[in-house]
N, C-alpha and C positions, 0 to 999 in steps of 0.2 A: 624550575618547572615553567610550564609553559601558559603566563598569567591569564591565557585568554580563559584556560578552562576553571577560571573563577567564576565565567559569565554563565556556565551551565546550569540549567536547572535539574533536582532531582528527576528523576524518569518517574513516568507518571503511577508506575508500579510500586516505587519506594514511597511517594509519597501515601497511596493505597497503603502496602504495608505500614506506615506511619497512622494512618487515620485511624486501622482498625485496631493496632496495638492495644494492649488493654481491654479489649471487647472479646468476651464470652460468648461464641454462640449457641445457638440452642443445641444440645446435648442430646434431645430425642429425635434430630432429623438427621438425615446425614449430609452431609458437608456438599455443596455443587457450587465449580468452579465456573464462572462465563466470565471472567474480568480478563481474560489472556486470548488472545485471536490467533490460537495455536492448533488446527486442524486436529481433528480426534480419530478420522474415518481411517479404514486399516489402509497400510500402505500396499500398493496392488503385489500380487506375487512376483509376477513378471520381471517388475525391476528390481523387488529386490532379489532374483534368481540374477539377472543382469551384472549387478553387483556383486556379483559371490562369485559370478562366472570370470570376473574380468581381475580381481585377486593379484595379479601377477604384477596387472601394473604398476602397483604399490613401489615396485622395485626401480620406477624410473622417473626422471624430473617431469613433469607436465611443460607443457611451452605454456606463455602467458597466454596469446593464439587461440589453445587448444586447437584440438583435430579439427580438421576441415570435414571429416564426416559428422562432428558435432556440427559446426556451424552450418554445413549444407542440409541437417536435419530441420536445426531450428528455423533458417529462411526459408526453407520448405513447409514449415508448420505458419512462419508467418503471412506467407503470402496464401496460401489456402486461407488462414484463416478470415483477413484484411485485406482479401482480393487483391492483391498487389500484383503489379504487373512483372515488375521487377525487383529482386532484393541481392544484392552479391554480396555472397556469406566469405571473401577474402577481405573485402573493405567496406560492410555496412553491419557487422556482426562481432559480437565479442561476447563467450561465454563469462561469465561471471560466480562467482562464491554467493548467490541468494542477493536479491534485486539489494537488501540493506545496506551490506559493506561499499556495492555498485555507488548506491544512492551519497552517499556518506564522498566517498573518497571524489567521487565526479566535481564537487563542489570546490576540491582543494584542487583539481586540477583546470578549472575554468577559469575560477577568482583569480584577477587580476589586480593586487592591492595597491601596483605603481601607477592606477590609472590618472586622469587629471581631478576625478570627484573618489570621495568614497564609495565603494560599492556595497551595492544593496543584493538582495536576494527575496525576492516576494513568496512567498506562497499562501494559501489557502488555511484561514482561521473555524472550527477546530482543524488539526493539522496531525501526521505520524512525525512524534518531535525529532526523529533523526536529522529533517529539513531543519532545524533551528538551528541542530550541534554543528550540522556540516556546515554553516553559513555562516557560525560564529568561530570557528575554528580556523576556518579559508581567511579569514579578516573580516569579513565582509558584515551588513548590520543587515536581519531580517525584517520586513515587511509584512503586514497582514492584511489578506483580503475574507473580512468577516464573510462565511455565509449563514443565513439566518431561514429559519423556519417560514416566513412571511413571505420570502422570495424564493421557496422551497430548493434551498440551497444555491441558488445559483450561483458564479462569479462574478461579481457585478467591480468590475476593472476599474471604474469612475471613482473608487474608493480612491483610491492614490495622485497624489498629484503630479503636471507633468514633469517638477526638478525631482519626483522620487523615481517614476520613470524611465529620466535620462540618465539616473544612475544606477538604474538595474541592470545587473549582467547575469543574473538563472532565477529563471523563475521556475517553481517546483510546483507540478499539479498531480495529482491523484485522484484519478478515473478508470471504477468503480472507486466511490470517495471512500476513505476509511479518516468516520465513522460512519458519514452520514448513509453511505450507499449509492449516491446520486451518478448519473454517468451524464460525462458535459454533451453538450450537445455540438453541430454543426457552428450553429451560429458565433459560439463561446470559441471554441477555436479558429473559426473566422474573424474574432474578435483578436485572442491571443497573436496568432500570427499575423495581423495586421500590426499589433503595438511589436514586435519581435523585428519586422520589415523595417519598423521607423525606429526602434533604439539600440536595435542589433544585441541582444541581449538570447541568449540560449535555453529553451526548456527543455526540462527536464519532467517526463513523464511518466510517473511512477503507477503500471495497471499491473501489479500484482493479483489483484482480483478480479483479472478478467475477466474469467471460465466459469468464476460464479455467477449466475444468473438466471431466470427461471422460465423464461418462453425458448423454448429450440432453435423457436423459428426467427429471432431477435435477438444476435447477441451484441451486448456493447460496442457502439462505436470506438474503436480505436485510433491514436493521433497519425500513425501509420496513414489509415485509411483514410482520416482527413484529408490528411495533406496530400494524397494521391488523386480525393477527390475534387483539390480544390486546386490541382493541378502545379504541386508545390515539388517539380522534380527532383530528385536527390535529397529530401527531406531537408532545405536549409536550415539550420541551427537549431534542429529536432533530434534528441534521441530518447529512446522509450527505452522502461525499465519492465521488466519481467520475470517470471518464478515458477517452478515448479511446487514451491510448497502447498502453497493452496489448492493449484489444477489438479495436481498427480495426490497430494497428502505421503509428502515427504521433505516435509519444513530441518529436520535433521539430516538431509543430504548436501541442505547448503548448493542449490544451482538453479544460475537463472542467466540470463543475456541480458546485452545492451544492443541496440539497434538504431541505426536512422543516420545522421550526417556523416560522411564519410573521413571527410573534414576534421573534426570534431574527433573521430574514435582513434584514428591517425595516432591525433595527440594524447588523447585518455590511453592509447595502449604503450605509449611512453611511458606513462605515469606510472602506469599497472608496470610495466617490466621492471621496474625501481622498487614501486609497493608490495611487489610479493605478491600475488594472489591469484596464481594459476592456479587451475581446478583438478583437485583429485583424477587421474585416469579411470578408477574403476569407476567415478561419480560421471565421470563424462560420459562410458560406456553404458550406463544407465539412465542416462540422462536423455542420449540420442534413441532410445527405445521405447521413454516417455513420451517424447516429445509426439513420436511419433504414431499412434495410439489415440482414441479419441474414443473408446467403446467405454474406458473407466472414468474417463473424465463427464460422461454425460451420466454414466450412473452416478456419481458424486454429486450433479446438479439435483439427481431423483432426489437424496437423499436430503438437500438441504432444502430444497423446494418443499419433501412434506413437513419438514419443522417448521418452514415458514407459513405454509398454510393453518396449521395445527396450533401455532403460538398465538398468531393473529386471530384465530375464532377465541382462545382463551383470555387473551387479556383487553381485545375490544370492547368488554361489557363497562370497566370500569379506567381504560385509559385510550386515549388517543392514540391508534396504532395506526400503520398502514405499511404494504409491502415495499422493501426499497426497491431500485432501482436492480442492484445487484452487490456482491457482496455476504459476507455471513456476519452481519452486524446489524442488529436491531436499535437507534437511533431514537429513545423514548423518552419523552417528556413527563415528565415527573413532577407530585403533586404538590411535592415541598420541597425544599433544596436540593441536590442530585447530591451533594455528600451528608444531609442528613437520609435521607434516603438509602443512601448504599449502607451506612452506619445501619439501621434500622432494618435492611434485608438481612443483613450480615447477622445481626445480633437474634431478632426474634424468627431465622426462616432459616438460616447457614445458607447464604446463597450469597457467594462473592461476584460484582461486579466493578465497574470503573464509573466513579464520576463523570460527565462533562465536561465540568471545567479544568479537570484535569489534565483534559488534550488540548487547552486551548489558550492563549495568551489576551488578557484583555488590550484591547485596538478599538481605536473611533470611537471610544468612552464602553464598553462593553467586551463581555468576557461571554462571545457566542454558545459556548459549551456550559453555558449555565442551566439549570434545571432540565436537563438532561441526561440519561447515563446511555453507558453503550455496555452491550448485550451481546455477546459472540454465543452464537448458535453452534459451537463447536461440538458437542458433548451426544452421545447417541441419541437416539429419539427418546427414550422412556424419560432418559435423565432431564433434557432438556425440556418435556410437557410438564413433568413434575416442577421445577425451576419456575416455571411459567404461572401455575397452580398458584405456587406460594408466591410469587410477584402479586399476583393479582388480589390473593388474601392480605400481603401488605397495606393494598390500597383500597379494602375494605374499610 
């Protein structure tokens, strides 16, 4: 076997399951799940009538590729969305099995382990730990860039020094952050692509939670958009990750794209022709219907916008709240340790959540996701004010 996968940690749900084991909970309330960031809202008719319509193609391989009517969907959806000027969906596009396996596999395709240093892989401390596996898997050794509630998450790059740096080759960000919610800014990726220009080093940008967001008129900047604004043509050594699970609420259909250097996908769709992972026909055919659609995906904001207004009048009285950025993840500081905490929702309320420190590796003497949990507003609206009630009676 392959000794690397000795270096893995539990995933942060087993070790949840671990904590709560042996805990009884309260028998008179009923059970509310938030600890899984797994969309609840119904999946639109539309596609999945798409998907039943298109049946037939079960019957035939998929190309790695997919159709070029998917892909001219999706650069169609990206450049409306990210004002782009230009996006060619023959060589800056690749449909994908859900942004995860994308995310995971890209890493064993970039890592270079014959290089003259060891390579590194940085990402963002709390962190969605596929970036860990993919980085320890490819060879390579992970990096952490704490972001901390004081500097209301930002990425502050000065963490790492310049020999870790120069042996970066993918650096992994996620914007809308998952946990915190935070969406980077201008300046942060004027910052990234400057350190990218000088160590030549490739990101990897994980916005599955784009679409999440709560003003219409402001949607998240994306790296896309960056780079086009910051005059970065052909996205150098950028490619963004993306999903329909979240936007659409069909995380079981497994479909999302890769996007941005052209360079770059060239070779990832080498990778991909070897790895297997062309995408369902009837998924593609449903997929190029979502994409294209934008009347359910604004309702889907309605709906998470009122949980977020609705939680945050609840739990203000007695904890430190405030609305992220974007995302369906609530980011809350807790009043005693974030796993006696979740131990103590769990036991005296049935309301399963996730630790902090669970998503997060201690770096630069501190384990960021300490006295924190994260809170996925998944769950319909009654369930999740109820959830919110008994959070709040906890901290009574």
């Amino acid at each position: 076997m392959n000794s690397t996968l000795n270096n893995l940690q539990p995933y942060p749900f087993q070790k949840l399951s671990k904590l709560l084991d042996g805990i009884t909970p309260n028998p008179s309330l009923t059970p509310i799940h938030l600890h899984i960031g797994e969309p609840k809202h119904p999946t639109p008719d539309f596609i999945c009538q798409e998907l039943i319509n298109n049946l037939d193609g079960l019957a035939h391989y998929p190309t790695t590729l997919g159709a070029k009517w998917l892909r001219a969907s999706i650069a169609t959806w990206l450049m409306q969305r990210y004002r782009l000027t230009a996006l060619d969906p023959d060589t800056e596009v690749i449909p994908v099995n859900g942004s995860r396996e994308a995310l995971f596999s890209f890493a064993q395709a970039v890592i270079n382990v014959h290089s003259a240093q060891p390579p590194v892989v940085v990402c963002s401390n709390p962190f969605y730990q596929i970036y860990e596996g993919a980085a320890l898997l490819a060879g390579a050794t992970p990096y952490f860039l704490n972001t901390l509630a004081k500097n209301n998450f930002a990425l502050d790059f000065a963490q790492l020094t310049t020999d870790i740096w120069s042996r970066t080759q993918l650096v992994y960000v996620c914007s809308p952050n998952n946990p915190t919610g935070r969406v980077m800014t201008m300046e942060e990726w004027r910052q990234l692509f400057a350190l990218s220009d000088r160590y030549g080093f490739v990101i990897a940008s994980d916005e599955c939670y784009s679409e999440i967001y709560f003003d219409e008129d402001h949607p998240p900047l994306g790296a896309l958009e960056a780079a086009r604004q910051l005059g970065r043509d052909g996205f150098p050594r950028l490619v963004v990750f993306s999903s329909l699970s979240k936007r659409s609420n069909v995380p079981g259909m497994r479909s999302g794209f890769v996007a941005g250097d052209a360079a770059i996908l060239k070779k990832f769709l080498l990778y991909r022709t070897y790895h297997g992972s062309a995408m369902n026909p009837a998924v593609q055919a449903a997929s190029k219907v979502a994409w294209a659609d934008e009347q359910h995906v604004i309702e889907n904001r309605r709906m998470y916008r009122e949980k977020f207004n609705q939680a945050i009048i609840i739990l203000a009285e007695h904890l430190p709240v405030a609305m992220p950025d974007a995302a369906f993840y609530l980011w809350l500081k807790t009043p005693i340790s974030d796993v006696e905490f979740t131990q103590k929702l769990y036991r005296d309320y049935n309301v399963n959540i996730l630790p902090g420190s669970y998503l997060a590796r201690e770096a630069h003497g501190v384990n960021p996701g300490e006295s924190f949990v994260r809170i996925a507003l998944v769950a319909p609206l009654a369930e999740c004010m109820e959830a919110m009630e008994r959070i709040k009676d906890c901290c009574i």
